[in-house]
mmCIF file of the N, C-alpha and C atoms, coordinates in Angstrom:
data_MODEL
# 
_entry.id   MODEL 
# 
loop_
_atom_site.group_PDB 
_atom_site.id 
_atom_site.type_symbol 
_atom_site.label_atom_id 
_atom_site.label_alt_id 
_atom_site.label_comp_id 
_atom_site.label_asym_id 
_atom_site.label_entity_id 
_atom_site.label_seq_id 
_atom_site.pdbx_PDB_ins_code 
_atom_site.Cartn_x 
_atom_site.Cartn_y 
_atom_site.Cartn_z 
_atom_site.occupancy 
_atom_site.B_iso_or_equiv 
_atom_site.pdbx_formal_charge 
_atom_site.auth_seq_id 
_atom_site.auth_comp_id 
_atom_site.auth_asym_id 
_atom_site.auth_atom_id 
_atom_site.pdbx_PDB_model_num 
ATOM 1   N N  . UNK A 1 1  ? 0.827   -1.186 0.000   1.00 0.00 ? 1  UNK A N  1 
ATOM 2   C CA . UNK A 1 1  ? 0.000   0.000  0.000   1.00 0.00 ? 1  UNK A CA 1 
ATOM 3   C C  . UNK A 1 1  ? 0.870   1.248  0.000   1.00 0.00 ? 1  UNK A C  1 
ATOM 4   N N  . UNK A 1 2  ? 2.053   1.038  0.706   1.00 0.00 ? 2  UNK A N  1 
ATOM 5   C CA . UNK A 1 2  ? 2.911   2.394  0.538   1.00 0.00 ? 2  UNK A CA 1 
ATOM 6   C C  . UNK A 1 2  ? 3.729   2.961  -0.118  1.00 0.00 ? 2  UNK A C  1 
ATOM 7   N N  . UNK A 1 3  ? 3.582   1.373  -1.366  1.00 0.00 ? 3  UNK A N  1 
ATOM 8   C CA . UNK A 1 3  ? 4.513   1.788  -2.540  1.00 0.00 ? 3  UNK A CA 1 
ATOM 9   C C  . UNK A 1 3  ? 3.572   2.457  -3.269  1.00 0.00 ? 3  UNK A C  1 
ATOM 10  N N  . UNK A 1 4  ? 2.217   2.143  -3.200  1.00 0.00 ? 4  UNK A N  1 
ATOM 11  C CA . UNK A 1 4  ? 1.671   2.699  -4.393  1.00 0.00 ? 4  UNK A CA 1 
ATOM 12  C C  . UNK A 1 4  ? 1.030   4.042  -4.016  1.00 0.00 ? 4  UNK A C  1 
ATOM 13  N N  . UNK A 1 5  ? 1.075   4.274  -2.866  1.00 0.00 ? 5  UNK A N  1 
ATOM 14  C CA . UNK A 1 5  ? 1.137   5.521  -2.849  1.00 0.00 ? 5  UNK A CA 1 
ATOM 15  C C  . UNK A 1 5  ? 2.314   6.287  -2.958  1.00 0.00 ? 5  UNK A C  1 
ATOM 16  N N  . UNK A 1 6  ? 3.161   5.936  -2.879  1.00 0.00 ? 6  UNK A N  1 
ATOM 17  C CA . UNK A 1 6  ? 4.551   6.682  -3.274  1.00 0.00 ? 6  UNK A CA 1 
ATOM 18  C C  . UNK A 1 6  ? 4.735   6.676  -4.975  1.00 0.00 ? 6  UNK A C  1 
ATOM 19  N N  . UNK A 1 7  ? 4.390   5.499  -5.602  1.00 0.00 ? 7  UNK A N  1 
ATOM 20  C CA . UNK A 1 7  ? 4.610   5.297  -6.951  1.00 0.00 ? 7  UNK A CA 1 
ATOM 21  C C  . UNK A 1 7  ? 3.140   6.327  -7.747  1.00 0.00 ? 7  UNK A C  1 
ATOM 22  N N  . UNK A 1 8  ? 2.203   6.796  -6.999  1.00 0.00 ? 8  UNK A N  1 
ATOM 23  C CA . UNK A 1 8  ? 1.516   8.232  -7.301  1.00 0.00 ? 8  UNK A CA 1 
ATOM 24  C C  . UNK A 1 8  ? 1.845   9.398  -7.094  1.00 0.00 ? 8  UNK A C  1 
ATOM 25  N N  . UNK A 1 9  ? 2.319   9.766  -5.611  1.00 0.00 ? 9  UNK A N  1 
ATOM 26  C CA . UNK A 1 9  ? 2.741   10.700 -5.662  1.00 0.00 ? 9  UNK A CA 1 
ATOM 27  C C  . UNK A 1 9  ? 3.535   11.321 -6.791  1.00 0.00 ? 9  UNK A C  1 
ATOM 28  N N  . UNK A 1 10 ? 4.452   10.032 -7.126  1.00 0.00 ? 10 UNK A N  1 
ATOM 29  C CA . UNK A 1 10 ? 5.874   10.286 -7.912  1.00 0.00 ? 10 UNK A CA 1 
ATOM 30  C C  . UNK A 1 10 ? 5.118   10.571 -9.602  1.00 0.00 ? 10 UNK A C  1 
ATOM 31  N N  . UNK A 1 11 ? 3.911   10.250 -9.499  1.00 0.00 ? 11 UNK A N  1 
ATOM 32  C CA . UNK A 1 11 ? 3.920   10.256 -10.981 1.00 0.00 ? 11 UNK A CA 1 
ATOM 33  C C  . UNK A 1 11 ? 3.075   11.844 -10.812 1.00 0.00 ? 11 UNK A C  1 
ATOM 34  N N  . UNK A 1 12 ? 2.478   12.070 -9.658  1.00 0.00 ? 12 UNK A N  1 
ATOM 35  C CA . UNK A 1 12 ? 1.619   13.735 -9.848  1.00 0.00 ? 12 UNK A CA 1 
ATOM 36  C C  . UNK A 1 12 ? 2.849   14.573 -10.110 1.00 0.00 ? 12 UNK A C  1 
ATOM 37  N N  . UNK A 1 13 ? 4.032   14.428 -9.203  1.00 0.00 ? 13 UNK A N  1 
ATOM 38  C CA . UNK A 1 13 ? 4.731   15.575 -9.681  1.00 0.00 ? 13 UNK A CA 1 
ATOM 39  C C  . UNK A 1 13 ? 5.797   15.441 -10.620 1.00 0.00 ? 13 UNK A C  1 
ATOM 40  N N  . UNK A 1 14 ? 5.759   14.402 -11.443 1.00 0.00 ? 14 UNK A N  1 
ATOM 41  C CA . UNK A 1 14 ? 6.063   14.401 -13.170 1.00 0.00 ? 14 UNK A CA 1 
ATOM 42  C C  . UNK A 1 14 ? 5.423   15.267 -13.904 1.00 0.00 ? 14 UNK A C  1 
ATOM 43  N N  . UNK A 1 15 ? 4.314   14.918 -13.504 1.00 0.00 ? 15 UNK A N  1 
ATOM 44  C CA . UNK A 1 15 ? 3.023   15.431 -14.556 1.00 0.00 ? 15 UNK A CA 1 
ATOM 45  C C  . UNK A 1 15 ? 2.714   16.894 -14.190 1.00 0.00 ? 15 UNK A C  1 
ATOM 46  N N  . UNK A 1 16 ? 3.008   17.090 -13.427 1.00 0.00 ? 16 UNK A N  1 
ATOM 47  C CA . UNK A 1 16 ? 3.030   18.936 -12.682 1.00 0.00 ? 16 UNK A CA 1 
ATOM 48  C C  . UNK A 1 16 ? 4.532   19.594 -13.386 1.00 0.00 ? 16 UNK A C  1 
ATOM 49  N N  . UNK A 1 17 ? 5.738   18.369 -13.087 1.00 0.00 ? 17 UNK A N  1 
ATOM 50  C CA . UNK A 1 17 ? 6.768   19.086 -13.429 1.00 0.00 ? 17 UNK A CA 1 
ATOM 51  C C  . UNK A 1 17 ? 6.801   19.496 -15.393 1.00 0.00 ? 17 UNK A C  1 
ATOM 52  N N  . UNK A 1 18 ? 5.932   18.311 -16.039 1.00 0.00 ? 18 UNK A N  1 
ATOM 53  C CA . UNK A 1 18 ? 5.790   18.411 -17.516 1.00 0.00 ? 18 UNK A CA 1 
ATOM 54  C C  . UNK A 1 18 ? 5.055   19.587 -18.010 1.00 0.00 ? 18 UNK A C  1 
ATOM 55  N N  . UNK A 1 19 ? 4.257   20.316 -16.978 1.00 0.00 ? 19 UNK A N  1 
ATOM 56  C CA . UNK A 1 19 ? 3.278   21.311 -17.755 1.00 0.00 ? 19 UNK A CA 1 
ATOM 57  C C  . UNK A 1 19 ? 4.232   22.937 -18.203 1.00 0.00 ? 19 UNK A C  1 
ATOM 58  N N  . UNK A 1 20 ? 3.648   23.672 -18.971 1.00 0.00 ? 20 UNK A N  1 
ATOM 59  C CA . UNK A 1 20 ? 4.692   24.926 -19.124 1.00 0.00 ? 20 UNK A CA 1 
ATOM 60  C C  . UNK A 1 20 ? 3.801   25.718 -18.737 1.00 0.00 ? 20 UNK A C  1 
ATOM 61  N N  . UNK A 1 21 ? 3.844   26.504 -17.823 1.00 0.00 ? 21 UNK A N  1 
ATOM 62  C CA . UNK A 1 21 ? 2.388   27.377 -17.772 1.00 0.00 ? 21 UNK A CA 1 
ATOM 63  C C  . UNK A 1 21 ? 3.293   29.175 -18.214 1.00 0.00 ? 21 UNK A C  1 
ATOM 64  N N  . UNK A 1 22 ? 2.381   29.771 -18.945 1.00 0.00 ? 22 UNK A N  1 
ATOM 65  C CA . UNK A 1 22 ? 2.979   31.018 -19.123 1.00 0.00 ? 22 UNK A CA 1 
ATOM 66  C C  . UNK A 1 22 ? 1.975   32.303 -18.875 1.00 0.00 ? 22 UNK A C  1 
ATOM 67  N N  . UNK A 1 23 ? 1.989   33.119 -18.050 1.00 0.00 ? 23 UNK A N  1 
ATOM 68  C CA . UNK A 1 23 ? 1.161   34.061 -17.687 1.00 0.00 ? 23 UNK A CA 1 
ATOM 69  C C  . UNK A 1 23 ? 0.876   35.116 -18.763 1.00 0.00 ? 23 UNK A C  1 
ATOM 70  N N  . UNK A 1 24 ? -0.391  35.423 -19.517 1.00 0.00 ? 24 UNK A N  1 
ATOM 71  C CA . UNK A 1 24 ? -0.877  35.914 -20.661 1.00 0.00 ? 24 UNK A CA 1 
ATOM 72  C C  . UNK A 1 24 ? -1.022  37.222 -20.421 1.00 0.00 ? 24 UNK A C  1 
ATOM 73  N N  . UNK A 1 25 ? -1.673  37.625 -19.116 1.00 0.00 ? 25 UNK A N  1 
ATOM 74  C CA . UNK A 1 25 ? -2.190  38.858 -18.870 1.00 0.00 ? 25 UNK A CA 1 
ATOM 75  C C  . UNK A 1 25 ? -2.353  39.284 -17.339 1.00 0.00 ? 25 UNK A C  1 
ATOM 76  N N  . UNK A 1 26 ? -1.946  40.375 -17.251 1.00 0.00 ? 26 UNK A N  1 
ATOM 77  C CA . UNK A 1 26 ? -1.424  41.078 -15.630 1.00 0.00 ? 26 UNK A CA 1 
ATOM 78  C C  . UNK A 1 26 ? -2.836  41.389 -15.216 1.00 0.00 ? 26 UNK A C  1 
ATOM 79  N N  . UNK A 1 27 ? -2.761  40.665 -13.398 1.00 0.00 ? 27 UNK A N  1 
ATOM 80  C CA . UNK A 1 27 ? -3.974  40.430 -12.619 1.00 0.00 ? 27 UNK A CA 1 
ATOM 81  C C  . UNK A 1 27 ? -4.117  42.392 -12.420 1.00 0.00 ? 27 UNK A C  1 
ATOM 82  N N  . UNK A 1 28 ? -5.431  42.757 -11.592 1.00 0.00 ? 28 UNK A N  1 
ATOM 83  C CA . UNK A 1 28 ? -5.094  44.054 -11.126 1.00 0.00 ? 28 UNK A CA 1 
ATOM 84  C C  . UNK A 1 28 ? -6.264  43.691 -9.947  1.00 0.00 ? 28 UNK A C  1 
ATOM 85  N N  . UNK A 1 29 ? -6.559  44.698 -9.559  1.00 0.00 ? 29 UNK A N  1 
ATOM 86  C CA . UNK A 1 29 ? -7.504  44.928 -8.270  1.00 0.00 ? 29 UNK A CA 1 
ATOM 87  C C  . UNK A 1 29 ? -8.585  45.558 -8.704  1.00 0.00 ? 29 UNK A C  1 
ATOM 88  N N  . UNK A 1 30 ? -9.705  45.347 -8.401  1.00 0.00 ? 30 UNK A N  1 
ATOM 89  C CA . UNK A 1 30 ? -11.282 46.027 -8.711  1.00 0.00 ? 30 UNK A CA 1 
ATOM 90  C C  . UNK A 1 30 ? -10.531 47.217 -7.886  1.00 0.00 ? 30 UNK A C  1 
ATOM 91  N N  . UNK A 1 31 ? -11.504 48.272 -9.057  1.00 0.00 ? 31 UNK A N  1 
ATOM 92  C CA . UNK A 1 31 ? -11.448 49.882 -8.195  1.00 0.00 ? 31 UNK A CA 1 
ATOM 93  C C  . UNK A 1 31 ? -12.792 49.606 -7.397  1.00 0.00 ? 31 UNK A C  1 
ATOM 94  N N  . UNK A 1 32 ? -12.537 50.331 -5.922  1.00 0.00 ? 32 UNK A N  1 
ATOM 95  C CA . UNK A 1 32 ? -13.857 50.074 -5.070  1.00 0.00 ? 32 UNK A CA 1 
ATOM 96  C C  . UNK A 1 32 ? -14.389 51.645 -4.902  1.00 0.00 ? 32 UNK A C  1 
ATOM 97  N N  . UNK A 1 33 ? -15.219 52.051 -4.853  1.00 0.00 ? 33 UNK A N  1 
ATOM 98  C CA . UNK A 1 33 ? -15.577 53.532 -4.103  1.00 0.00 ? 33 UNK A CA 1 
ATOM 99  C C  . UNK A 1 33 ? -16.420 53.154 -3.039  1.00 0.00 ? 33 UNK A C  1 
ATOM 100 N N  . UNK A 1 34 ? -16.398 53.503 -1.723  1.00 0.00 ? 34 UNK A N  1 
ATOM 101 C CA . UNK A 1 34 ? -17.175 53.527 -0.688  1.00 0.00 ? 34 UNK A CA 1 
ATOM 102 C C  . UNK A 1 34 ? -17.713 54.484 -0.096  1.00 0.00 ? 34 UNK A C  1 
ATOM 103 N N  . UNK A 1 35 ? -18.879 54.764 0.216   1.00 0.00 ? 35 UNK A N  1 
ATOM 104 C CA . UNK A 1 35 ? -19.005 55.963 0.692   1.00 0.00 ? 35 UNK A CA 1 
ATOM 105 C C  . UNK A 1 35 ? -20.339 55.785 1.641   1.00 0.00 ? 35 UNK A C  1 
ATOM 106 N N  . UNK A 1 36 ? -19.686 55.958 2.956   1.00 0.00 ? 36 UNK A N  1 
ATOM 107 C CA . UNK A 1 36 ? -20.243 55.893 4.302   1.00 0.00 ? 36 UNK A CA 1 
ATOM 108 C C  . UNK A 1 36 ? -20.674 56.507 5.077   1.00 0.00 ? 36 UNK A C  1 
ATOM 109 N N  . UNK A 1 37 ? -21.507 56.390 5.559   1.00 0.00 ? 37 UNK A N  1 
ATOM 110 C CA . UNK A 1 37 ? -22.412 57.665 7.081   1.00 0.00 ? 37 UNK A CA 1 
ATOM 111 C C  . UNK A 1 37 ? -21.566 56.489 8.538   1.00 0.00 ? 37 UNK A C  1 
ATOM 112 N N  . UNK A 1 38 ? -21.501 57.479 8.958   1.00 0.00 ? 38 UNK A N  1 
ATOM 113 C CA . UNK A 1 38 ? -21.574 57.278 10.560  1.00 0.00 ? 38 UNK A CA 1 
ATOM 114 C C  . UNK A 1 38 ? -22.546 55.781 10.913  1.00 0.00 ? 38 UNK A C  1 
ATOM 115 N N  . UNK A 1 39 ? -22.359 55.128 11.722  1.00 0.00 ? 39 UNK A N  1 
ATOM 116 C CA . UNK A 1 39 ? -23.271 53.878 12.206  1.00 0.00 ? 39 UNK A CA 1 
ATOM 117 C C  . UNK A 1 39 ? -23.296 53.928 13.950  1.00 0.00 ? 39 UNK A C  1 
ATOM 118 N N  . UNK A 1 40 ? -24.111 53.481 14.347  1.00 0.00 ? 40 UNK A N  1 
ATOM 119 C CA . UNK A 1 40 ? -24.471 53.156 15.958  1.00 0.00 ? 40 UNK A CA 1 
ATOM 120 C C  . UNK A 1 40 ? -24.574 51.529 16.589  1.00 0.00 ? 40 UNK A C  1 
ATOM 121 N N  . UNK A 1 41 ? -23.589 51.135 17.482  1.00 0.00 ? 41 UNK A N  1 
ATOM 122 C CA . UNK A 1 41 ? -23.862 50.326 17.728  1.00 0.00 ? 41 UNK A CA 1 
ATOM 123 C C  . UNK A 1 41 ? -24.663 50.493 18.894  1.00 0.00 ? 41 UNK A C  1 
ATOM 124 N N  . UNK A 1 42 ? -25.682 48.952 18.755  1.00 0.00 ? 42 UNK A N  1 
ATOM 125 C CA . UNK A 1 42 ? -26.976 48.899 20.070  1.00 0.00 ? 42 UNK A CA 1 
ATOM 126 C C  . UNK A 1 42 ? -26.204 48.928 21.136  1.00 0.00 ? 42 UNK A C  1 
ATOM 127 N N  . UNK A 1 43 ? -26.790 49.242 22.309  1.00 0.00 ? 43 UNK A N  1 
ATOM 128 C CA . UNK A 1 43 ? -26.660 49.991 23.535  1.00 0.00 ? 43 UNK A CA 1 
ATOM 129 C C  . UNK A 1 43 ? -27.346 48.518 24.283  1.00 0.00 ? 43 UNK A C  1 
ATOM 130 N N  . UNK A 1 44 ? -26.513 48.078 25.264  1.00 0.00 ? 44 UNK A N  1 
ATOM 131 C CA . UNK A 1 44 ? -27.248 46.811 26.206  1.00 0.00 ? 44 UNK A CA 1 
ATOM 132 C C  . UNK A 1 44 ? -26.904 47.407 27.982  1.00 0.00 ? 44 UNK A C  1 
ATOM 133 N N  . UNK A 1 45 ? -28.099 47.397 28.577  1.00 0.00 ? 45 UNK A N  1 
ATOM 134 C CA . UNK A 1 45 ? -27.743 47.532 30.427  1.00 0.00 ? 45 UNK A CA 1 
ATOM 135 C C  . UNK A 1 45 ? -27.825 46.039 30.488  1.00 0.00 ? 45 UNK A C  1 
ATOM 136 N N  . UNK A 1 46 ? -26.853 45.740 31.076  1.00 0.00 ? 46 UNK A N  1 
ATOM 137 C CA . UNK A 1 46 ? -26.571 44.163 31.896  1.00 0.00 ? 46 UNK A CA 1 
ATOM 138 C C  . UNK A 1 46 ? -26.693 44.409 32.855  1.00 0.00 ? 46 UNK A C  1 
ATOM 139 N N  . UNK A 1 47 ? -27.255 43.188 33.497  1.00 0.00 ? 47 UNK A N  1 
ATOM 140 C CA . UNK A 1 47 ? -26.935 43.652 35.256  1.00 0.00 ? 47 UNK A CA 1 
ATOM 141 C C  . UNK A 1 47 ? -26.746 41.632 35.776  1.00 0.00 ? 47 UNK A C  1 
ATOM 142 N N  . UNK A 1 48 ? -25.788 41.597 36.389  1.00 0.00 ? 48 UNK A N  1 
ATOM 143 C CA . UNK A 1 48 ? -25.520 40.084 36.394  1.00 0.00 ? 48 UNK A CA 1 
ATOM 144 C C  . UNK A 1 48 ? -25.943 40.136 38.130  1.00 0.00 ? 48 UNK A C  1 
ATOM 145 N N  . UNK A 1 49 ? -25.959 38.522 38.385  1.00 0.00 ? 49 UNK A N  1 
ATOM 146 C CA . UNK A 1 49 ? -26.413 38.395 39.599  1.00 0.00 ? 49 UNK A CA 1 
ATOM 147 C C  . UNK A 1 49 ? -25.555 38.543 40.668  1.00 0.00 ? 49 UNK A C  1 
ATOM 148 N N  . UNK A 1 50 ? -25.924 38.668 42.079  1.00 0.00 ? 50 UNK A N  1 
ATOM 149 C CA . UNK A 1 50 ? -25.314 39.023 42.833  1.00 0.00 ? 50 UNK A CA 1 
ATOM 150 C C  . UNK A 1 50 ? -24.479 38.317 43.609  1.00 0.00 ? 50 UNK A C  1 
ATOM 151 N N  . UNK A 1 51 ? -23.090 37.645 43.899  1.00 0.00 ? 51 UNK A N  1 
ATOM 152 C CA . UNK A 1 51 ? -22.780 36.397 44.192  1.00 0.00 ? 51 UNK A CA 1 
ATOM 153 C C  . UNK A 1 51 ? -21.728 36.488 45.729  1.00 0.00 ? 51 UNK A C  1 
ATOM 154 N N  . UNK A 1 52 ? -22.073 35.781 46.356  1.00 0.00 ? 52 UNK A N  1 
ATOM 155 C CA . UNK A 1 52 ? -21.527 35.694 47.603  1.00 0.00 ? 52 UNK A CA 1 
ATOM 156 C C  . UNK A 1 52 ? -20.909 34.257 47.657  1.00 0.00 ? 52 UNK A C  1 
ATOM 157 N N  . UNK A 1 53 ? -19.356 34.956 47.637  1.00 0.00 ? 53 UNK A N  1 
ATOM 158 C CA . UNK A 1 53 ? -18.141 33.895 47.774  1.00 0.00 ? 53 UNK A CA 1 
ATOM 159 C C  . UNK A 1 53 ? -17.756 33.361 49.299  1.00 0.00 ? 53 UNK A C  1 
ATOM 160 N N  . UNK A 1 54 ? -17.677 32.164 49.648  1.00 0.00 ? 54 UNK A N  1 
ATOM 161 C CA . UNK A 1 54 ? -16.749 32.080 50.920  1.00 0.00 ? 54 UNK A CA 1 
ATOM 162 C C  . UNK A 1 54 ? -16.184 30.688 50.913  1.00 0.00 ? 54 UNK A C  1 
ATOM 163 N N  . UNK A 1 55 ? -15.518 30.796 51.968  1.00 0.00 ? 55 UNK A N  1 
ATOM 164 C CA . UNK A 1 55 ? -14.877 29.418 52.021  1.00 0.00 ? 55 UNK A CA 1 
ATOM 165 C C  . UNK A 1 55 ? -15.423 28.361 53.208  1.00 0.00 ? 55 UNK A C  1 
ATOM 166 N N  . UNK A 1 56 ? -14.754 27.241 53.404  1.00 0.00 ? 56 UNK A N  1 
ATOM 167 C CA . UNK A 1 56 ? -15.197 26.157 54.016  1.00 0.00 ? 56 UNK A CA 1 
ATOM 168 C C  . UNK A 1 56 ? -14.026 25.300 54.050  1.00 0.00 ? 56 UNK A C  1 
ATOM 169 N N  . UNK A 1 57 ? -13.628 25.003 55.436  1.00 0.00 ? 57 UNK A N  1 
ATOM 170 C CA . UNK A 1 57 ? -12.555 23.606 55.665  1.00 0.00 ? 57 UNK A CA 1 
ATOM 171 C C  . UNK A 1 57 ? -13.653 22.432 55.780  1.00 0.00 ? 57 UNK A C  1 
ATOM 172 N N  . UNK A 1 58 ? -12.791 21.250 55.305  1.00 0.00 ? 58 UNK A N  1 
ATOM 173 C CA . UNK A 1 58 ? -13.652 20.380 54.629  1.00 0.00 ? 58 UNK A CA 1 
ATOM 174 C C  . UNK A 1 58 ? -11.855 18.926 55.217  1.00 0.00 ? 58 UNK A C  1 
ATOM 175 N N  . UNK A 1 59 ? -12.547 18.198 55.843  1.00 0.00 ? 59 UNK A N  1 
ATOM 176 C CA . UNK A 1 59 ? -11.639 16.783 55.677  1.00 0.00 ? 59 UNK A CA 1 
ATOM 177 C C  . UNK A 1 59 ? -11.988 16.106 54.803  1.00 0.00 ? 59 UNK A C  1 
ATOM 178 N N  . UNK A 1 60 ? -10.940 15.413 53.746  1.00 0.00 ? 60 UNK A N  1 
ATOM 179 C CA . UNK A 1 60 ? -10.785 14.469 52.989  1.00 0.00 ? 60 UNK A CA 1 
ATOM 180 C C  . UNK A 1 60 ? -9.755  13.602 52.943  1.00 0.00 ? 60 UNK A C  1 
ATOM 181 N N  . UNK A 1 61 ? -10.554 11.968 52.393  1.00 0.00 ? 61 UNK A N  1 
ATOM 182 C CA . UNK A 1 61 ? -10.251 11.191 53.099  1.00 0.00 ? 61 UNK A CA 1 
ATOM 183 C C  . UNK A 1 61 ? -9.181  10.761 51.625  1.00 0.00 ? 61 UNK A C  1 
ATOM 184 N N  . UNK A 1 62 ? -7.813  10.622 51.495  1.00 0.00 ? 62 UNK A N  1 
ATOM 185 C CA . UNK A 1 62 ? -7.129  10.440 50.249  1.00 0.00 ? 62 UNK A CA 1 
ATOM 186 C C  . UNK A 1 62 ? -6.803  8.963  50.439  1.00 0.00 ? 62 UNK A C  1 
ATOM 187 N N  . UNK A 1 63 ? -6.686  8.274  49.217  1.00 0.00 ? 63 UNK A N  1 
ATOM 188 C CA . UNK A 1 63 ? -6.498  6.873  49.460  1.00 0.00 ? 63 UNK A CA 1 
ATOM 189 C C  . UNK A 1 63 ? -4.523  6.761  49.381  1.00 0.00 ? 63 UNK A C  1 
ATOM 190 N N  . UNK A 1 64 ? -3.850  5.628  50.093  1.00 0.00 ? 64 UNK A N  1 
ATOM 191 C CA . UNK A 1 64 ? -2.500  5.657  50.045  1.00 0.00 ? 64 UNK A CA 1 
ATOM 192 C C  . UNK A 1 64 ? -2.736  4.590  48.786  1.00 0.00 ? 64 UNK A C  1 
ATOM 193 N N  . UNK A 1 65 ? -1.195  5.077  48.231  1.00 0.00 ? 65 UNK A N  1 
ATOM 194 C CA . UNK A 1 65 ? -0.684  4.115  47.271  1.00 0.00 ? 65 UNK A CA 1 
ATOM 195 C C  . UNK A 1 65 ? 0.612   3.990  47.380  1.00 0.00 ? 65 UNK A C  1 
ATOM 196 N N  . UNK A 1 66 ? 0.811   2.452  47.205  1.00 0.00 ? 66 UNK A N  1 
ATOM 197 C CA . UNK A 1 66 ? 1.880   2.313  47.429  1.00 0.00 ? 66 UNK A CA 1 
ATOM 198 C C  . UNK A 1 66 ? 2.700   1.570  45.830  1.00 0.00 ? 66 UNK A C  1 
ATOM 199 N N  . UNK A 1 67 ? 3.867   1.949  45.504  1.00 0.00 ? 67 UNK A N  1 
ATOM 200 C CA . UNK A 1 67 ? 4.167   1.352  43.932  1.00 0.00 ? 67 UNK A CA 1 
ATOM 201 C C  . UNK A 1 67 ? 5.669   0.907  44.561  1.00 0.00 ? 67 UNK A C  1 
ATOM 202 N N  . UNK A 1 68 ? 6.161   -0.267 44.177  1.00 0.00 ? 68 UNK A N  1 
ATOM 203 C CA . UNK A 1 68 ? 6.964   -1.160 44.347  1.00 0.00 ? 68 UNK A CA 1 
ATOM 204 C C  . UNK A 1 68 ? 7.700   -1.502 42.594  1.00 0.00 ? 68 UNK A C  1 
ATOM 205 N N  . UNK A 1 69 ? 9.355   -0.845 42.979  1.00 0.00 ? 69 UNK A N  1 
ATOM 206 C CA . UNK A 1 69 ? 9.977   -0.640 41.737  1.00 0.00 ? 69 UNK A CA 1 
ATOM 207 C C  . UNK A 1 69 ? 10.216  -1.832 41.877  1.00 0.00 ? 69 UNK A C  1 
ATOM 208 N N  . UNK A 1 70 ? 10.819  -2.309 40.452  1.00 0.00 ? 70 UNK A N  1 
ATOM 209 C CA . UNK A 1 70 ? 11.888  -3.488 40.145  1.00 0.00 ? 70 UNK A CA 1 
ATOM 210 C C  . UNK A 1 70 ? 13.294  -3.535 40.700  1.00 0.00 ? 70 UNK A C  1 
ATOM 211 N N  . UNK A 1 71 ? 13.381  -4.596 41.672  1.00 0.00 ? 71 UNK A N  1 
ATOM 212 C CA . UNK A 1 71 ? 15.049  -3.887 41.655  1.00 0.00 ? 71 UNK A CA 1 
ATOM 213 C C  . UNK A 1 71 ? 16.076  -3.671 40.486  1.00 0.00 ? 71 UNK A C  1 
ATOM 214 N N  . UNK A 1 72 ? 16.980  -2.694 40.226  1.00 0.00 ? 72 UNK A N  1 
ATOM 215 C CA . UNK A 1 72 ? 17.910  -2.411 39.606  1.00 0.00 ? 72 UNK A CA 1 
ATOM 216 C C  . UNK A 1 72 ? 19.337  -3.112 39.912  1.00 0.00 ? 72 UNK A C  1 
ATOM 217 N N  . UNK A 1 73 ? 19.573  -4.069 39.016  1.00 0.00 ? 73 UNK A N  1 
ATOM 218 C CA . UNK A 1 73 ? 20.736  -4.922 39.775  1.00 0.00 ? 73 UNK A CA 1 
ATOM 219 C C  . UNK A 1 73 ? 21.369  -4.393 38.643  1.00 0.00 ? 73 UNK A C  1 
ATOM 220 N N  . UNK A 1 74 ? 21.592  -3.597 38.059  1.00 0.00 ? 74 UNK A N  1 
ATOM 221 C CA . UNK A 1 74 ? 22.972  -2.889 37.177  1.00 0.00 ? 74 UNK A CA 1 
ATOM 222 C C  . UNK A 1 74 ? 24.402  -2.348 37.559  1.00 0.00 ? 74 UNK A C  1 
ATOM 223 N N  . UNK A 1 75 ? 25.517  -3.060 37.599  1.00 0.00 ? 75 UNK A N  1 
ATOM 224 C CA . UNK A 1 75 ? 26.597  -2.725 38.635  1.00 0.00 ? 75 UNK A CA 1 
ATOM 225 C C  . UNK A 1 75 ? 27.814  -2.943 37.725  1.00 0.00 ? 75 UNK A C  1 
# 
């Protein structure tokens, strides 16, 4: 499968490298005229809710773990 995708690739950019392309005629830019008034953006009153932060000590119960290496007998 990975030859033959390699044995495509290899043949797209043959076939890319075979083409002659020659540029006929110089791109340019549309002339634009704009002509604008002033705009308003909408106006919003938010009002968010009122929030009362505090804290709290709290016991938790963490489980032990214990992990047991291999010994290293490299000397």
């Amino acid at each position: 499968m990975k030859k033959i995708i390699t044995a495509i690739a290899a043949l797209g950019c043959v076939g890319l490298a075979a083409c002659d392309v020659d540029k006929t005629k110089n791109g340019a830019m549309p002339d634009v005229d704009v002509n604008v008034s002033g705009g308003q953006l909408p106006e919003y009153n938010v009002q968010g809710p009122d929030v009362n932060v505090g804290t709290e000590n709290k016991t938790v119960q963490v489980p032990t773990v214990d992990v047991n290496l291999p010994n290293d007998n490299k000397q």
